[in-house]
Jmol script that loads the backbone (N, CA, C; Angstrom):
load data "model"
ATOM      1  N   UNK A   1       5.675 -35.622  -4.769  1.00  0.00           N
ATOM      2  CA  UNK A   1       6.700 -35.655  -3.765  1.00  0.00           C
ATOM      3  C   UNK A   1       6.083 -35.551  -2.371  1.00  0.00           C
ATOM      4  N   UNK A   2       4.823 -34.989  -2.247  1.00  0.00           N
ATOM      5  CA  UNK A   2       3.906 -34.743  -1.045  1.00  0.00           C
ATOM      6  C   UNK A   2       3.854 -36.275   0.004  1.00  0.00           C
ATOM      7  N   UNK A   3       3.635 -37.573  -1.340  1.00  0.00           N
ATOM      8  CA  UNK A   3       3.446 -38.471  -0.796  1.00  0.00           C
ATOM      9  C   UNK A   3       4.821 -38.775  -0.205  1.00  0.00           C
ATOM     10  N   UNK A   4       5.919 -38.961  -0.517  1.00  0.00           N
ATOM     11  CA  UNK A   4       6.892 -39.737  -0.305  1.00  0.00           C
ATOM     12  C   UNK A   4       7.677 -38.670   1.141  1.00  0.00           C
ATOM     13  N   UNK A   5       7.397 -37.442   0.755  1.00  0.00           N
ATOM     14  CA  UNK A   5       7.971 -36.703   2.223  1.00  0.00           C
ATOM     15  C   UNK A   5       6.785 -37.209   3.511  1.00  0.00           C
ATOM     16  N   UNK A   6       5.849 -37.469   3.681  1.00  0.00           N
ATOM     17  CA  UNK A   6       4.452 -37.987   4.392  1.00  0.00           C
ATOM     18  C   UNK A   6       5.172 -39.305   4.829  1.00  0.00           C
ATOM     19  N   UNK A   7       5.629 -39.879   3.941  1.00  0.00           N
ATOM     20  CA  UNK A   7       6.064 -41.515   4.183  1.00  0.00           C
ATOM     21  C   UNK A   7       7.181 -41.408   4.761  1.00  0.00           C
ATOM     22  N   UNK A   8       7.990 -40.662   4.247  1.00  0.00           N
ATOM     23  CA  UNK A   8       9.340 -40.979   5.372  1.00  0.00           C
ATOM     24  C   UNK A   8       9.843 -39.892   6.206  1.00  0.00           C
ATOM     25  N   UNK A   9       8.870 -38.857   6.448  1.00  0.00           N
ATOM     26  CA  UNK A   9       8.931 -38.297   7.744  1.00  0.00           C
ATOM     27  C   UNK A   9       8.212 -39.055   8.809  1.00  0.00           C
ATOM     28  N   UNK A  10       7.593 -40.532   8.403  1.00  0.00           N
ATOM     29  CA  UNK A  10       7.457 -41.264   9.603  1.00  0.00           C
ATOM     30  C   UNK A  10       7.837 -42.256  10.248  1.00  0.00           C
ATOM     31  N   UNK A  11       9.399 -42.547   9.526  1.00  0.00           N
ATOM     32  CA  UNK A  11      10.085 -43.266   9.383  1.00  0.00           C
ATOM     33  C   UNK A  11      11.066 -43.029  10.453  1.00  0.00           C
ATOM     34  N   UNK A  12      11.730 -43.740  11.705  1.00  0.00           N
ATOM     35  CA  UNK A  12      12.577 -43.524  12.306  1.00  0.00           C
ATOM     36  C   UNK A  12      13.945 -42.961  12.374  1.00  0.00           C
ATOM     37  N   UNK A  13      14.344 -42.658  12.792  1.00  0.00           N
ATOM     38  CA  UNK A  13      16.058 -42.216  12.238  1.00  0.00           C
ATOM     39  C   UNK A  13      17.058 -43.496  12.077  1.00  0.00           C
ATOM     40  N   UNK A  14      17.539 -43.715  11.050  1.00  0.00           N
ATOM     41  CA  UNK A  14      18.298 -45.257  11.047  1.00  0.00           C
ATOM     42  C   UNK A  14      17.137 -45.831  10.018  1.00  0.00           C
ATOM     43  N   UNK A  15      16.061 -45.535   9.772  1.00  0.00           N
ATOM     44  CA  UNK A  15      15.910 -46.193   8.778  1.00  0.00           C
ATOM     45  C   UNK A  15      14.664 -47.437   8.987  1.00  0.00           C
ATOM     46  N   UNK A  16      14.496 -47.672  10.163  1.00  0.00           N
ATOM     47  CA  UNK A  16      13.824 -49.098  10.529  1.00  0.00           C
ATOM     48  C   UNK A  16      13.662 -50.256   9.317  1.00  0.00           C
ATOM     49  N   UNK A  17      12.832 -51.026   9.646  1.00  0.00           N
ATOM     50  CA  UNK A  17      12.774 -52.342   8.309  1.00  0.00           C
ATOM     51  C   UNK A  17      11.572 -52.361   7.455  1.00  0.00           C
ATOM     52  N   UNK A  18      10.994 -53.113   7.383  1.00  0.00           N
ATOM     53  CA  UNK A  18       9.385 -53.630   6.418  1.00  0.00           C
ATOM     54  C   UNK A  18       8.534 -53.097   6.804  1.00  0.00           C
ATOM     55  N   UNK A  19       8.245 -53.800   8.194  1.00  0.00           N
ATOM     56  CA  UNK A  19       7.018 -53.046   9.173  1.00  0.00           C
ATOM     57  C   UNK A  19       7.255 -51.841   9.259  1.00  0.00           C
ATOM     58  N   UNK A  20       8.229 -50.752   9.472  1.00  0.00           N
ATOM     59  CA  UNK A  20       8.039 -49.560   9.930  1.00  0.00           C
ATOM     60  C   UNK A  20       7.614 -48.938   8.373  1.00  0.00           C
ATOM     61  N   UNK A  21       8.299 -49.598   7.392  1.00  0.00           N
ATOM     62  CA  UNK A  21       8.095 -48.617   5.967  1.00  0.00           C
ATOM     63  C   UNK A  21       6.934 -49.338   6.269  1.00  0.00           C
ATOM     64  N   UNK A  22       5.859 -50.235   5.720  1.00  0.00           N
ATOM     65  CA  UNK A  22       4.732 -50.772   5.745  1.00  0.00           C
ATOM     66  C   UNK A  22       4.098 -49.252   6.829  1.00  0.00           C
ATOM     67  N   UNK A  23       4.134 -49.835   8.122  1.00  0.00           N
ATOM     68  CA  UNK A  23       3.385 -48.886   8.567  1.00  0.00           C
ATOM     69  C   UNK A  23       3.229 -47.343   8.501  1.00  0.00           C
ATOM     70  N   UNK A  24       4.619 -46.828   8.016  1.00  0.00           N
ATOM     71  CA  UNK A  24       4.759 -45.231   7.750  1.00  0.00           C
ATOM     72  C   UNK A  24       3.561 -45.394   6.230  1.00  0.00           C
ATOM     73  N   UNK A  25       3.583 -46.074   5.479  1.00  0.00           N
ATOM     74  CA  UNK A  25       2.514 -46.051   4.148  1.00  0.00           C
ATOM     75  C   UNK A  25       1.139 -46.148   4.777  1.00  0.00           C
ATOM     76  N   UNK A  26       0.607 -46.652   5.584  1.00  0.00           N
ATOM     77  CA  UNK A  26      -0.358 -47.007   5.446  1.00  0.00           C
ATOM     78  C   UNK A  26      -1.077 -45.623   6.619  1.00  0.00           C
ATOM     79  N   UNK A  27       0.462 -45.517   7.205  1.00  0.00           N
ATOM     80  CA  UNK A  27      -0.363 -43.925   8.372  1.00  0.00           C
ATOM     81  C   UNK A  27      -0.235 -42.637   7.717  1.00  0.00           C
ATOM     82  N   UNK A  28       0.662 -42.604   6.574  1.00  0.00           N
ATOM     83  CA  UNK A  28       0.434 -41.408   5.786  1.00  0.00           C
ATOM     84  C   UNK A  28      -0.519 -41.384   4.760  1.00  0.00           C
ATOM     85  N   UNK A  29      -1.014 -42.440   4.338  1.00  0.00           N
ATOM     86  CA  UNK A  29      -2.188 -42.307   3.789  1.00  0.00           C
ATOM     87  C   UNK A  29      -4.068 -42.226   4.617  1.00  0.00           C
ATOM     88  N   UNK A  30      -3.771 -42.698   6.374  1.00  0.00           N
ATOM     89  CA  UNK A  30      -4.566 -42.079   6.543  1.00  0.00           C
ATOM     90  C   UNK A  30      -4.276 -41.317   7.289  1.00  0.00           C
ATOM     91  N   UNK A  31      -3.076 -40.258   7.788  1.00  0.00           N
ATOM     92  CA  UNK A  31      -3.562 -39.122   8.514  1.00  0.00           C
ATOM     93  C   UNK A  31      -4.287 -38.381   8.073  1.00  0.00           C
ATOM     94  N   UNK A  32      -4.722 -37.563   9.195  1.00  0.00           N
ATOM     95  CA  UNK A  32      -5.478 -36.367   9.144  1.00  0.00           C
ATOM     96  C   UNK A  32      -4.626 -35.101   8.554  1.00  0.00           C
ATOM     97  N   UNK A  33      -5.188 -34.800   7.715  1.00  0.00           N
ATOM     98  CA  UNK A  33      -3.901 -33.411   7.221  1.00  0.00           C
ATOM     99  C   UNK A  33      -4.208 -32.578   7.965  1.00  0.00           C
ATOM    100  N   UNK A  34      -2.653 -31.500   8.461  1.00  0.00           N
ATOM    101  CA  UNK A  34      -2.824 -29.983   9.513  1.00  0.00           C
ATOM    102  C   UNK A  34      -3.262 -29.448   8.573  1.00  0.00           C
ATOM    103  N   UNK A  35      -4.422 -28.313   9.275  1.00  0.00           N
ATOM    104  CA  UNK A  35      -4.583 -27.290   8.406  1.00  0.00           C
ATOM    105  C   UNK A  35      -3.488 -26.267   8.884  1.00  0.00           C
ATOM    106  N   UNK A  36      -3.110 -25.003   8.549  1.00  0.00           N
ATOM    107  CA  UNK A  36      -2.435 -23.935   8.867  1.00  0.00           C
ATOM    108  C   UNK A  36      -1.013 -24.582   8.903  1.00  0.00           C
ATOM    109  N   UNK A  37      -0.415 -23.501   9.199  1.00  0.00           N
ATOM    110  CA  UNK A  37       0.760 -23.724   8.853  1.00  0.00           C
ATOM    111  C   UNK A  37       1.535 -23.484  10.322  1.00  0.00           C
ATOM    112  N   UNK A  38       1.471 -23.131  11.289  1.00  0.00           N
ATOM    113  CA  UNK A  38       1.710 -22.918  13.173  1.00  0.00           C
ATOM    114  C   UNK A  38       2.565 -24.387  13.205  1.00  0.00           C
ATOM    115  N   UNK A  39       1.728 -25.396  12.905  1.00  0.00           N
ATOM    116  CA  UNK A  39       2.502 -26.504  13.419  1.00  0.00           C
ATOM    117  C   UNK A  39       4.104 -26.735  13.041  1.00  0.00           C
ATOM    118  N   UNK A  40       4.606 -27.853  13.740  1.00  0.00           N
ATOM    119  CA  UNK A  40       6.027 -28.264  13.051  1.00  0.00           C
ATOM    120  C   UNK A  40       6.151 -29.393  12.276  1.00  0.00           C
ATOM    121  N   UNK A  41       5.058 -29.998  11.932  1.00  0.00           N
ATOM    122  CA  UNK A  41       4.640 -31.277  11.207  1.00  0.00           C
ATOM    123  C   UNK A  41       5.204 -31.073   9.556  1.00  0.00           C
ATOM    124  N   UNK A  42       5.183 -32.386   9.331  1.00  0.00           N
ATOM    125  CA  UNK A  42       5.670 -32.310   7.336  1.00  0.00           C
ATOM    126  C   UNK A  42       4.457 -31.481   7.015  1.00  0.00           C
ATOM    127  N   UNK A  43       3.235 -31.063   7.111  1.00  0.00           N
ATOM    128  CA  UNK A  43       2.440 -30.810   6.295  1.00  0.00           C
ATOM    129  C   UNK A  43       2.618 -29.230   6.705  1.00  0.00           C
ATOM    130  N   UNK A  44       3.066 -28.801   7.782  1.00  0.00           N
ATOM    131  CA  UNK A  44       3.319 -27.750   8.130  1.00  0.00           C
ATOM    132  C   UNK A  44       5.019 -27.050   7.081  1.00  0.00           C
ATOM    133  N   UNK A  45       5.449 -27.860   7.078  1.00  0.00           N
ATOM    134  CA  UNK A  45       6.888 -27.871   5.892  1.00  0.00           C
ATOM    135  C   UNK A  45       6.125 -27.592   4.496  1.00  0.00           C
ATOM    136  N   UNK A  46       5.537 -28.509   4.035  1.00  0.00           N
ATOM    137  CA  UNK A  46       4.915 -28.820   2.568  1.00  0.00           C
ATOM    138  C   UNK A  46       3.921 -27.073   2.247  1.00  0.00           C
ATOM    139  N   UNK A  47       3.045 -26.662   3.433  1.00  0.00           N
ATOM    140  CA  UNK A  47       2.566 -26.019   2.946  1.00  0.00           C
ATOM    141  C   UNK A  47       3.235 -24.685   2.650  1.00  0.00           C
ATOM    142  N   UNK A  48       4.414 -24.146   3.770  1.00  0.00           N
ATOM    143  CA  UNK A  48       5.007 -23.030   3.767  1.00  0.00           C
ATOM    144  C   UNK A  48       6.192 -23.504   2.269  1.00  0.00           C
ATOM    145  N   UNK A  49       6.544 -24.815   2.346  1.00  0.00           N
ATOM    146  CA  UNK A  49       7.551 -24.581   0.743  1.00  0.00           C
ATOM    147  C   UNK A  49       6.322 -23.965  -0.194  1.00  0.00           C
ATOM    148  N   UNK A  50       5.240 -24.502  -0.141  1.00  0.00           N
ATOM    149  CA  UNK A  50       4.179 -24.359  -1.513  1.00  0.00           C
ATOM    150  C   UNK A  50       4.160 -22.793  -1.580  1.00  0.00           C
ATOM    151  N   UNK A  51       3.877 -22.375  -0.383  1.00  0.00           N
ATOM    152  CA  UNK A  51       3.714 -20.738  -0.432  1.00  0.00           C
ATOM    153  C   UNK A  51       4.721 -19.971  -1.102  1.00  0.00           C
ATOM    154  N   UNK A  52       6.165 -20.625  -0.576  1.00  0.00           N
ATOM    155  CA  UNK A  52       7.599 -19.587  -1.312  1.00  0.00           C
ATOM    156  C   UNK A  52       7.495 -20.313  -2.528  1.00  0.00           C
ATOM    157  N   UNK A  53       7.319 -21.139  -3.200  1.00  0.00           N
ATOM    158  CA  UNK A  53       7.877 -21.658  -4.846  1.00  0.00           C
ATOM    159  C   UNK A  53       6.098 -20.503  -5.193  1.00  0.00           C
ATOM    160  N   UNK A  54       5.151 -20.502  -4.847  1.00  0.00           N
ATOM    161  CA  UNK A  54       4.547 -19.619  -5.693  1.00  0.00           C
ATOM    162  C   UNK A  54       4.459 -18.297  -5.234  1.00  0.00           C
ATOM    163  N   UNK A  55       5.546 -18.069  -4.373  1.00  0.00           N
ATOM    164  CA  UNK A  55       6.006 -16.241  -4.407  1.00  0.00           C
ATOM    165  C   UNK A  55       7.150 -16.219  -4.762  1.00  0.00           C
ATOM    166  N   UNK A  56       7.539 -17.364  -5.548  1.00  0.00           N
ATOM    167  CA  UNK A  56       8.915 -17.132  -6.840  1.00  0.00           C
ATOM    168  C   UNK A  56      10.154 -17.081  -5.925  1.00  0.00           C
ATOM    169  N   UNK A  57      10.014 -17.753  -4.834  1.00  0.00           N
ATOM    170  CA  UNK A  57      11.172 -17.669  -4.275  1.00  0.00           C
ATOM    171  C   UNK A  57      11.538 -19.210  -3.876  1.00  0.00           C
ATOM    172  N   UNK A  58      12.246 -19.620  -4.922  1.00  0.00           N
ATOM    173  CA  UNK A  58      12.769 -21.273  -4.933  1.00  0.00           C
ATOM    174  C   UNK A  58      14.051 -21.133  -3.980  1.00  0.00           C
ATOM    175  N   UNK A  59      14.803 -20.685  -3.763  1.00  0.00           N
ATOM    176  CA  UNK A  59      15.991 -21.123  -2.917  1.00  0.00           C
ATOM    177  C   UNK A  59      15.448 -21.283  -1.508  1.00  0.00           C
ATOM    178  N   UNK A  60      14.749 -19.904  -0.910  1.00  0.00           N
ATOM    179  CA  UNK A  60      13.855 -19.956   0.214  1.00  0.00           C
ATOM    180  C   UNK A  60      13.091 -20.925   0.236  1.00  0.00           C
ATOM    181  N   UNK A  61      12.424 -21.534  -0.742  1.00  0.00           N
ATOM    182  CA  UNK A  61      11.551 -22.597  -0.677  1.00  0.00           C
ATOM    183  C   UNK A  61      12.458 -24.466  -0.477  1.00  0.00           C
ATOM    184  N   UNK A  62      13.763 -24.372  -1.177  1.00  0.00           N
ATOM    185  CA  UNK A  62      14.927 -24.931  -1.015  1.00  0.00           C
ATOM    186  C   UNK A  62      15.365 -25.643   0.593  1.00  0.00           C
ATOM    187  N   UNK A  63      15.481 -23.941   0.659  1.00  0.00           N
ATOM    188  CA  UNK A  63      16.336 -24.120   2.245  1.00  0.00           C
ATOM    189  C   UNK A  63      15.048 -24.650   3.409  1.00  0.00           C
ATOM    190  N   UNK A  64      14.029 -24.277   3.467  1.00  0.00           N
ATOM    191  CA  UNK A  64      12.875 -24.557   4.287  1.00  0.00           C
ATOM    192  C   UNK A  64      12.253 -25.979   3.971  1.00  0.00           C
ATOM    193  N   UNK A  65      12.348 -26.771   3.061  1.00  0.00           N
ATOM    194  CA  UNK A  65      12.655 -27.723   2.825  1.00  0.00           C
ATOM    195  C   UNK A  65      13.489 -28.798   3.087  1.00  0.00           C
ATOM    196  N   UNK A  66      14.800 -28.324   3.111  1.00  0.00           N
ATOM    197  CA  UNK A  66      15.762 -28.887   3.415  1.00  0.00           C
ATOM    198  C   UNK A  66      15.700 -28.790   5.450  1.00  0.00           C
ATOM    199  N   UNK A  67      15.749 -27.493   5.783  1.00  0.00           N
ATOM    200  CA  UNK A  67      15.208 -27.500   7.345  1.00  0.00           C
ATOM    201  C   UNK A  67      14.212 -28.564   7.829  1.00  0.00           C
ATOM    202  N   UNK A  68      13.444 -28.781   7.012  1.00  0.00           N
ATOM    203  CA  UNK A  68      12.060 -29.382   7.955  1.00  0.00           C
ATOM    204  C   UNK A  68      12.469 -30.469   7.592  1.00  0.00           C
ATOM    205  N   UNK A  69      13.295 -31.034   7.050  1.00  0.00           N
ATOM    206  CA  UNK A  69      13.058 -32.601   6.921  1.00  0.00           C
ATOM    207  C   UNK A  69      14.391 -33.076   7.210  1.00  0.00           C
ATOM    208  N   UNK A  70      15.200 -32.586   7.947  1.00  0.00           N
ATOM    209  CA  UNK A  70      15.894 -32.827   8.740  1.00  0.00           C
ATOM    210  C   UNK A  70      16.617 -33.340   9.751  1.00  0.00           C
ATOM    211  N   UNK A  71      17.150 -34.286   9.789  1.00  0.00           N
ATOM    212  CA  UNK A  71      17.273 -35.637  10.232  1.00  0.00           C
ATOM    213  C   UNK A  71      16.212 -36.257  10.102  1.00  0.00           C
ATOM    214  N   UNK A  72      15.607 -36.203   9.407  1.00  0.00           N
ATOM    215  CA  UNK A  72      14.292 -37.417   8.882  1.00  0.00           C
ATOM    216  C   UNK A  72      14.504 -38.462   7.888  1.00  0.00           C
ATOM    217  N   UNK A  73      14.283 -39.713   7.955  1.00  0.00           N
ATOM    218  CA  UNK A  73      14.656 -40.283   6.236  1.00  0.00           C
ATOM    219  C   UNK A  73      13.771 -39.782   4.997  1.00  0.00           C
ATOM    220  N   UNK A  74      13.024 -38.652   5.307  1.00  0.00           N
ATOM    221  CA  UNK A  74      12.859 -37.817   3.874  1.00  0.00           C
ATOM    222  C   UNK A  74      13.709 -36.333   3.704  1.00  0.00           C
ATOM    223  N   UNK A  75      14.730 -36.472   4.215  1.00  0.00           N
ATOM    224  CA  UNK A  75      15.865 -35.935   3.880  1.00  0.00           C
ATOM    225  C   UNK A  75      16.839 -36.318   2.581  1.00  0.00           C
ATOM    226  N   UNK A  76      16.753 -38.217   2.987  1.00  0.00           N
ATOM    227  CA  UNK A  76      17.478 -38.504   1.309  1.00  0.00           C
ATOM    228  C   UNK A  76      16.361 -37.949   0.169  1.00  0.00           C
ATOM    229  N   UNK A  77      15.409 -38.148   0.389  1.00  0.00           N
ATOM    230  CA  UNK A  77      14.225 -37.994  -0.602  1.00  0.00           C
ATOM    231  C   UNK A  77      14.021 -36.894  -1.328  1.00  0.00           C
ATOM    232  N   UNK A  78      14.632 -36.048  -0.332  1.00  0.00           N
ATOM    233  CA  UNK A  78      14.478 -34.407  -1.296  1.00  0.00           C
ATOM    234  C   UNK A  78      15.513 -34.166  -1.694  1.00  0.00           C
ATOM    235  N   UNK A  79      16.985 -34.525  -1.084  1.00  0.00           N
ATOM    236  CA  UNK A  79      17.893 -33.866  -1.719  1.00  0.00           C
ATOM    237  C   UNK A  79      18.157 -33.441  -3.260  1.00  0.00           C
ATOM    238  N   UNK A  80      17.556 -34.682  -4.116  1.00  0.00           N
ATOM    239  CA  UNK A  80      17.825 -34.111  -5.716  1.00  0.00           C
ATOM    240  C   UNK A  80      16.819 -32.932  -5.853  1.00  0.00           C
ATOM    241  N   UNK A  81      15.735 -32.520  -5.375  1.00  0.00           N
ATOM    242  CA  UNK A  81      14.896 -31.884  -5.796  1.00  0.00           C
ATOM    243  C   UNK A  81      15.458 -30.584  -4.955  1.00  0.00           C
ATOM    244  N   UNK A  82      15.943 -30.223  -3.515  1.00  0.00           N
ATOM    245  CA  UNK A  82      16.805 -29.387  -2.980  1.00  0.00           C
ATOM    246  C   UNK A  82      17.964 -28.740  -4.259  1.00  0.00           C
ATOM    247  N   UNK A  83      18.578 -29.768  -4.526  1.00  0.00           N
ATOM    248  CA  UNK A  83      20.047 -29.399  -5.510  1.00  0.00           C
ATOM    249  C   UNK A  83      19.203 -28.532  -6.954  1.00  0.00           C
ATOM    250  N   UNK A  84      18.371 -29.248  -7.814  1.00  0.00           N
ATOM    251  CA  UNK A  84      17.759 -28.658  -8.863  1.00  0.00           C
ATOM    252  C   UNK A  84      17.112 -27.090  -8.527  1.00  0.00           C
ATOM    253  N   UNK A  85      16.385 -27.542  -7.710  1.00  0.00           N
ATOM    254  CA  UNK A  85      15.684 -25.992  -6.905  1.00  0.00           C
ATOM    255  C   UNK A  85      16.631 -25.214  -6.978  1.00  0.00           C
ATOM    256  N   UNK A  86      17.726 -25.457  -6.153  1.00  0.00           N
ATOM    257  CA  UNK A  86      18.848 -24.357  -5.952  1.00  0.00           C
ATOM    258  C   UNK A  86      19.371 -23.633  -7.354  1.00  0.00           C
ATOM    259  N   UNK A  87      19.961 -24.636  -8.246  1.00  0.00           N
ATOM    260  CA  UNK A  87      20.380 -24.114  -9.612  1.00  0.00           C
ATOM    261  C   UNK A  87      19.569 -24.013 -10.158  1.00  0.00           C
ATOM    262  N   UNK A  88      18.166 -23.629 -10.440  1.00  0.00           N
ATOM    263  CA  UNK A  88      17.296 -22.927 -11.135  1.00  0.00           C
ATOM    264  C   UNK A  88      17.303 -21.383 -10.448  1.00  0.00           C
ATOM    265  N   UNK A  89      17.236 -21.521  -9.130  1.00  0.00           N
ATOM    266  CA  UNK A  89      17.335 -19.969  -8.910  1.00  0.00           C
ATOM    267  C   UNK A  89      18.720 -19.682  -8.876  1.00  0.00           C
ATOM    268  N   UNK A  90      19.800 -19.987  -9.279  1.00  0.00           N
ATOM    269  CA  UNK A  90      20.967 -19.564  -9.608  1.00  0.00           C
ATOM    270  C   UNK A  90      21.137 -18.821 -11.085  1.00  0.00           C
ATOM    271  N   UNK A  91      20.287 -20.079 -11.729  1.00  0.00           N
ATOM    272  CA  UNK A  91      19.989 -19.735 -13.271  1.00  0.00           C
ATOM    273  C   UNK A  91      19.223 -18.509 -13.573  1.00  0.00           C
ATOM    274  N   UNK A  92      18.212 -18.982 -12.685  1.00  0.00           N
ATOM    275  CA  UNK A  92      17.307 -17.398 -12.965  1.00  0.00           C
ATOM    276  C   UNK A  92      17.841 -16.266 -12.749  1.00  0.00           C
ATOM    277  N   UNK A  93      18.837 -16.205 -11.742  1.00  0.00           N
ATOM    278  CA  UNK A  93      19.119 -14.899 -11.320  1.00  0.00           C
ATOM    279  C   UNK A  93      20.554 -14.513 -12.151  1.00  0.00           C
ATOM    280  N   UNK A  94      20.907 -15.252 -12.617  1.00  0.00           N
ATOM    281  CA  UNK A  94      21.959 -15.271 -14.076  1.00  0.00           C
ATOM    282  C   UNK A  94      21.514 -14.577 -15.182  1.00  0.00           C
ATOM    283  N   UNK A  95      20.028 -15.048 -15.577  1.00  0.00           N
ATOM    284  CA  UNK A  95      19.298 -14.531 -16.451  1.00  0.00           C
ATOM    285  C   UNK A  95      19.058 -13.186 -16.045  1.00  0.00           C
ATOM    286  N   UNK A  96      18.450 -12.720 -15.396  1.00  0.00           N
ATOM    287  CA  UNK A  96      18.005 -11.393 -14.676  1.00  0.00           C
ATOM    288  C   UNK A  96      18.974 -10.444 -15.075  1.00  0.00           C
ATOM    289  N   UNK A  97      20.132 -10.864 -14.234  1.00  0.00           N
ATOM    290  CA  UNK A  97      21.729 -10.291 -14.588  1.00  0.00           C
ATOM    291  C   UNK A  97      22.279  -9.762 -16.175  1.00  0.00           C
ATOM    292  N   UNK A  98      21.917 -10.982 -16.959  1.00  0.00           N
ATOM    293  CA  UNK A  98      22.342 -10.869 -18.472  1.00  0.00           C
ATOM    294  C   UNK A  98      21.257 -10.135 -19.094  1.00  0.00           C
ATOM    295  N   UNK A  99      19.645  -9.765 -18.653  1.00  0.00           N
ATOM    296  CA  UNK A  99      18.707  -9.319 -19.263  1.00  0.00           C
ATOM    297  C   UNK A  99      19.277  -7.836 -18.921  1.00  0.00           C
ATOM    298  N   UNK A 100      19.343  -7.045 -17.701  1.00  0.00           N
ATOM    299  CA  UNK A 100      19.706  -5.869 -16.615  1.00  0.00           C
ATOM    300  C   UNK A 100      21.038  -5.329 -18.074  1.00  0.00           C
ATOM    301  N   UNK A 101      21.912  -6.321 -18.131  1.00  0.00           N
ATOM    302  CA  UNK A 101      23.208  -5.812 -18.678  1.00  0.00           C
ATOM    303  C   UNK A 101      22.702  -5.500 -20.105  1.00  0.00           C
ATOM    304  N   UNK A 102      21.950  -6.201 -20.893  1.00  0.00           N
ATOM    305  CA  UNK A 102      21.850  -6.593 -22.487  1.00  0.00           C
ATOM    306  C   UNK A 102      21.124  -5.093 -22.318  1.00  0.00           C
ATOM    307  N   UNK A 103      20.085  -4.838 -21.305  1.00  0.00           N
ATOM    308  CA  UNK A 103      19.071  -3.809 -21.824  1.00  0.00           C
ATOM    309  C   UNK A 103      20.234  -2.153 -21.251  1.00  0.00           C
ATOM    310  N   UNK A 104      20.946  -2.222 -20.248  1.00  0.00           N
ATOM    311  CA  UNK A 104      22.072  -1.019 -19.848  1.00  0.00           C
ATOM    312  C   UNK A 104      22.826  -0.931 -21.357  1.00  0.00           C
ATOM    313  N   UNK A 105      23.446  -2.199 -22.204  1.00  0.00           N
ATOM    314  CA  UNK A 105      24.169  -1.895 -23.027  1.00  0.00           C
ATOM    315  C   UNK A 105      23.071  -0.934 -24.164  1.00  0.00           C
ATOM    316  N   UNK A 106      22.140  -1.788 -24.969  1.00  0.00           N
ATOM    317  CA  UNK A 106      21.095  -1.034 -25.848  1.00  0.00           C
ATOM    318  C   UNK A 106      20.867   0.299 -25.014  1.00  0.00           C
ATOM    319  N   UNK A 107      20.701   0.815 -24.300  1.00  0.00           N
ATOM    320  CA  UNK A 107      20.899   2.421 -24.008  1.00  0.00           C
ATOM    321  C   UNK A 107      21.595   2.912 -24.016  1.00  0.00           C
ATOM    322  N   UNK A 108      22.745   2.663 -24.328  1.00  0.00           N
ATOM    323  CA  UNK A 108      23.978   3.341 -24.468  1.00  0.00           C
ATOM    324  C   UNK A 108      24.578   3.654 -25.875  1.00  0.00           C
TER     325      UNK A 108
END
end "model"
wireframe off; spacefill off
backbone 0.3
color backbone group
């Protein structure tokens, strides 16, 4: 997904035609990647989601996602992966809930 948010966060708003997708491919494959995370760039997005999905926090990782790409045309691009994200940590925290209750009931 790294590639395709790269590609159409360089894509105009509206969408442009051939040449602009043509050229958003061919400049996201050679930019220079940011290091750190300070900037406001997609790679500056990509690295802080990477950080929250592996400190187990997918909705946060969701919503910061959904922020940075933001009026961008890799906004359509994430949305299914935004929506899934979300109801997994809905799910999880469902689970949590039913584990908390199952183990309160067995003590009783």
């Amino acid at each position: 997904m790294k590639g395709t948010l790269r590609h159409f966060s360089l894509i105009p708003p509206g969408g442009g035609g051939m040449l602009a997708h043509a050229v958003a491919h061919v400049a996201s494959a050679i930019k220079m990647r940011e290091s750190g995370t300070s900037g406001k760039g997609i790679e500056s997005v990509i690295s802080g989601v990477e950080r929250l999905i592996a400190a187990g926090k997918l909705a946060e990782a969701a919503d910061a996602l959904e922020r940075g790409v933001s009026g961008t045309e890799a906004a359509g691009a994430v949305n299914e992966w935004v929506r899934l994200a979300r109801d997994r940590a809905i799910t999880e925290q469902a689970l949590t809930l039913l584990q908390a209750y199952a183990t309160s009931i067995s003590l009783t």
